[in-house]
C-alpha positions in Angstrom: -8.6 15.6 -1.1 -11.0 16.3 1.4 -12.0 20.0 -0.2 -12.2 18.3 -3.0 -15.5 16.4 -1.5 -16.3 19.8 -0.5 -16.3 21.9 -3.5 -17.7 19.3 -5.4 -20.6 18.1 -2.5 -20.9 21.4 -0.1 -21.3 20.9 3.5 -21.8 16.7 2.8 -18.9 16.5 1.2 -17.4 16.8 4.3 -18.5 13.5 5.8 -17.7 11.7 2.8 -14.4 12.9 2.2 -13.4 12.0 5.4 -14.8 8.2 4.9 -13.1 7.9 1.7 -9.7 9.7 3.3 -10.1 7.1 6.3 -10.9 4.1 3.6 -7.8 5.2 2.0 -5.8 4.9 4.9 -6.8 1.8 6.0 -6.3 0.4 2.6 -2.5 1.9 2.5 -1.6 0.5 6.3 -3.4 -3.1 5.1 -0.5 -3.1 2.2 2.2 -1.9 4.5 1.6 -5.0 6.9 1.4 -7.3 4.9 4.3 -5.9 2.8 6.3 -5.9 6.6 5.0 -9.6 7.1 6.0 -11.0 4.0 9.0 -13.2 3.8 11.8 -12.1 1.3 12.6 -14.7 -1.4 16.3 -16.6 -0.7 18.3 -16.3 -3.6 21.6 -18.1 -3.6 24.5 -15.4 -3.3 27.1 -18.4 -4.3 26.5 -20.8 -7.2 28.5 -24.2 -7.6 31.1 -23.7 -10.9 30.5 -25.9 -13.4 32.9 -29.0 -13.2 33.7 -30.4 -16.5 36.4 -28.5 -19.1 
């Protein structure tokens, strides 16, 4: 990715392909904490059988 900012910018590429490499990789660990944080949803492993025949 980052000689991708290179090719495409020359020298200055450098310094914004690192910010946008280091924005990326903020953005990924912000998803994976609060992914980590959030609280799986109970579902019911047993239901009741209905009563009437």
């Amino acid at each position: 990715m980052l000689g991708l900012f290179v090719d495409v910018q020359g020298v200055s590429g450098y310094a914004t392909g690192f910010v946008v490499y280091f924005v990326l990789g903020l953005g990924a660990l912000a998803i994976a904490v609060s992914l980590y944080r959030s609280e799986p949803t109970t579902v019911p492993t047993e239901t009741p059988a209905p009563a009437g025949d």
